[in-house]
N, C-alpha and C positions, 0 to 999 in steps of 0.2 A: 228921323226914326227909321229911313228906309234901314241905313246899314243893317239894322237888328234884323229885323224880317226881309230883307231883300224887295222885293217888287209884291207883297202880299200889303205893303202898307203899315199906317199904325196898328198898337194892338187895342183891342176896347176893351171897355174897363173891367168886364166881367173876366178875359182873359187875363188880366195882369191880377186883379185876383186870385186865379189860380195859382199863377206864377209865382207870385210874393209867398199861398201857402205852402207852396210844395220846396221852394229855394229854403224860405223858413223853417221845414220840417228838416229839409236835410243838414242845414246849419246846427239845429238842436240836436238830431242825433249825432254829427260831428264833435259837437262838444260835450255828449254825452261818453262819446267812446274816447275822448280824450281824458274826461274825466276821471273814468273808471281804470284806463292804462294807467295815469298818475297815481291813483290813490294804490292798486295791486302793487307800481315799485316802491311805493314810501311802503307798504307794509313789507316786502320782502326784505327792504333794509334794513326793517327797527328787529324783526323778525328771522335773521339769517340764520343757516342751519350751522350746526355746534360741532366741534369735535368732544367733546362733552358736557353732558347735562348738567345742570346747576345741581349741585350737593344741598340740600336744604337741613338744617339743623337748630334747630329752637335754642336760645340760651337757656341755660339751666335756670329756674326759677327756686325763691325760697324755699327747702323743704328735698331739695333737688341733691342728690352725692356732691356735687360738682360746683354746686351754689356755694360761695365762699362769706360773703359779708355785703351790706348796703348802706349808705348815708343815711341816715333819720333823715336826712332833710332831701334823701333823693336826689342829690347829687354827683351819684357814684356808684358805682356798681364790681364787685370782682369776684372773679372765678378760678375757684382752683385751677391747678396747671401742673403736671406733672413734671412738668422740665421748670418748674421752680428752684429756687436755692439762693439758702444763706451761706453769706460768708462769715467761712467761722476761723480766724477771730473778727468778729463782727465792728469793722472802722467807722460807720456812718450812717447816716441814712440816706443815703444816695441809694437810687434802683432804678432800674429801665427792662426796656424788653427791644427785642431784635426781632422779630417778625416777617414771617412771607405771608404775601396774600397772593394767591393762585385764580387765577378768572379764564373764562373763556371768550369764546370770539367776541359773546354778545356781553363779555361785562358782571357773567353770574360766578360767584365764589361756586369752585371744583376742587378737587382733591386731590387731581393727577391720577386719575385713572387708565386714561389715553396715552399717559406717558411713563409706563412700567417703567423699572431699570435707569430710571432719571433723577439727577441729582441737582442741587442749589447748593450753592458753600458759598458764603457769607466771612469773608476773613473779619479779626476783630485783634485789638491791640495787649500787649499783657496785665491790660488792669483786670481783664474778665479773664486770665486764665484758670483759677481756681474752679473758675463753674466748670463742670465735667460734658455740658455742653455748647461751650463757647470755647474763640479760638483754635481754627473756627466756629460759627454757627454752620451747620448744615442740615437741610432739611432732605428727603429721600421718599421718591413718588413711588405707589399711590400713597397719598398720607396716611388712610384706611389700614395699609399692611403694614406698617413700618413705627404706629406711635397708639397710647393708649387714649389720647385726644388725637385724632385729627386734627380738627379743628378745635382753640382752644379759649378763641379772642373775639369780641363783637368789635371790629375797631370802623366800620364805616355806617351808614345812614342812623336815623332817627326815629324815635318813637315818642308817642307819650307814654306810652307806657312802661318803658327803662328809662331809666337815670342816663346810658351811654349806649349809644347806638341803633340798631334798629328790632333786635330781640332776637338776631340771625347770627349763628357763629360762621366766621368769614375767615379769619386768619390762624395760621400757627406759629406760637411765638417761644422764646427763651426770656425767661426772667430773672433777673439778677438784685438782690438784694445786700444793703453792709456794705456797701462801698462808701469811704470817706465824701464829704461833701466840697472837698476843691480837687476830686478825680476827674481826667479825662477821658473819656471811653472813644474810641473810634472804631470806623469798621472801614473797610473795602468795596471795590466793586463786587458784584455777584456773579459768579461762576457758575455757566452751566454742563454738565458732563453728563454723558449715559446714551443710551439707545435711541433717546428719542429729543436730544437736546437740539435739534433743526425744529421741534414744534414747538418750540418755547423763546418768546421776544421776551426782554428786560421792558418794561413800560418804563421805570422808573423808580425814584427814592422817594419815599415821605418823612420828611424827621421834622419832629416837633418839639420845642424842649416850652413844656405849658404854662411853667411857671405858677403853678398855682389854680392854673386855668381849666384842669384838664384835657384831654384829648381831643379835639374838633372832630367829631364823628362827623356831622353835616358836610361830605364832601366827597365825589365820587375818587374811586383809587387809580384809574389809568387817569381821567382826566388831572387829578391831581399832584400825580406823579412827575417828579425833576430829575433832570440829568445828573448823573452824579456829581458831576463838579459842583452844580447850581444847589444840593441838597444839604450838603453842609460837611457831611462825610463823619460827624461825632458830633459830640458837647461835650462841653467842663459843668462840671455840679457847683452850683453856688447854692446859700444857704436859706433862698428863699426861694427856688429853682433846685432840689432833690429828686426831678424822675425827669428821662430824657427817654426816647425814643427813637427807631426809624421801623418803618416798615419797608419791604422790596416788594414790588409789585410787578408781577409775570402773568404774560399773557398767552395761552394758547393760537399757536396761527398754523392748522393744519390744513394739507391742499382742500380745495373745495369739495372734489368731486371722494374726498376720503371724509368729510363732514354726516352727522345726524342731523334729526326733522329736530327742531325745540319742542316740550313738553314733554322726556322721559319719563321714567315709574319715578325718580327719586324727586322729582319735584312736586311741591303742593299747586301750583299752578295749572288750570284747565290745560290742555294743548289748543299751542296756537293753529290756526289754520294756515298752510302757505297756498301757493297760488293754484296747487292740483287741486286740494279742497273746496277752495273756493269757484274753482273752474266748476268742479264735480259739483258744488249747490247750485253752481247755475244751471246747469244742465236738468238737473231735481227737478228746480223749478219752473223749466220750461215744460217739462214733459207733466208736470202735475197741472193742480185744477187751478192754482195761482194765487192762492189765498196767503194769506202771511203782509206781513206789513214791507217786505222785502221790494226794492226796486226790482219792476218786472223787466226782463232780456230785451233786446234792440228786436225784437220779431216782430212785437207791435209796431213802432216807430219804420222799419221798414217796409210795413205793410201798407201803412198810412204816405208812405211819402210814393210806392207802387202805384196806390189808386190816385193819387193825387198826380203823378205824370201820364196816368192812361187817362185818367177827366181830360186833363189839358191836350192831349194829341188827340182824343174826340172832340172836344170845340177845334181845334185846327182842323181838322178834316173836313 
């Protein structure tokens, strides 16, 4: 044992007591400040700040302008849509929709606020020329200025309480109805043009053709989303398979330091805290009387491991 103490000898037990509490303490608040560094960047990830805020929109419920029709057996759910249309003379009943869903950094349906004077065009093939907004489909940000729905379509999460989706309008779509039942519909990659088409990535395609089955709402839209090759690029209508779909999913990615805090006016959700705020409650709570259920600052813990090296270098002494 000399090496440790040099020529002072062993140490006795009551000093290695010390020793073990105060190496102890400092190991504890070590992994306490590690702790707390890790958990501040999982919240700044889940939590980044936005180039815009989530558009929040309730689906129109029965009784509602907008409210169109439901399954008895809650099955199904639909809502008018201004950019609907039959084909007249009416071949079938073949029908689909062509839809954009617009997200931000963090994944929340927006409207293209941040990206005035921007465009989406959606090429599509001559079976949908007759609708007066196909071929192409094109959509024109902010959606707000440019269309009587915005947003027109619940097409992603869940509820129990709708039949489809999660009770949030998310997407803006074209609907096409009267198309014979052995038509092919296809569409293009998505085109972006305008002022601000550098802050918009393509995430991807969703096309579903449900068969029967309706629309797989239960599925997030960037993770969901395939390359276009891999999406399918169209469907043909068969007779027990009449509605086909794709969505295009666009994702805002504007530089960081031109980004918002999350939690603007248009959202129902409290504001999150990021890391100034939570810096800022800690500080609160050091300088108050310390009450709250809240983990108390590293003050204590380095005060105690302070008197716990000054014990020990007064027994050395």
């Amino acid at each position: 044992m000399s090496g440790l103490w040099g020529s002072r000898g062993s140490i006795p037990g009551g000093r290695r007591g010390l020793l073990a509490l105060g190496l102890g303490l400092v190991v504890i608040a070590s992994l306490v400040a590690t702790g707390a560094a890790a958990a501040g960047a999982a919240t700044q990830d889940s939590n980044g700040n936005v180039s815009e805020e989530a558009y929040v929109e309730p689906a129109p419920e029965p009784g509602d302008p907008y409210f169109e029709a439901a399954a008895t057996d809650g099955s199904w759910v639909s809502y008018e849509n201004p950019r609907d249309e039959y084909r007249s003379p009416y071949l079938g009943d073949g029908s689909g929709k062509v839809c954009v869903t617009l997200v931000n950094e963090n994944g929340d349906p927006v409207v293209g606020e941040s990206v005035p004077n921007t465009s989406v065009t959606i090429p599509t093939n001559d079976v949908t020329s007759w609708h007066s907004d196909a071929d192409p489909m094109t959509v024109d940000f902010p959606m707000t200025d440019n269309y009587e729905r915005p947003l027109d379509a619940d097409q992603f999460g869940t509820s129990p309480d709708v039949a489809q989706g999660d009770g949030y309008m998310d997407s803006h779509c074209i609907e096409m109805h009267g198309l014979p039942e052995d038509a092919t519909v296809e569409y293009g990659e998505a085109q972006i043009t305008g002022e601000h088409a550098d802050r918009i990535d393509v995430a991807g395609y969703i096309q579903q053709v449900p068969e029967g089955d309706g629309w797989d709402a239960d599925i997030d839209p960037v993770a969901a989303a395939e390359p276009y090759a891999d999406a399918g690029g169209g469907w043909t209508y068969e007779t027990d398979a009449s509605h086909g779909q794709v969505v295009v999913v666009l994702q805002l990615d504007a530089p960081a330091d031109e980004r918002l805090e999350p939690g603007g006016s248009n959202s129902t959700d409290p504001p999150k805290n990021d890391s100034n705020n939570s810096q800022q409650g800690a500080n609160t709570q050091s300088d108050g009387d310390g009450g709250g259920d809240e983990m108390p600052g590293f003050g204590a813990l380095a005060a105690v491991v302070a008197l716990s090296v000054a014990a020990l270098a007064r027994h050395r002494g």
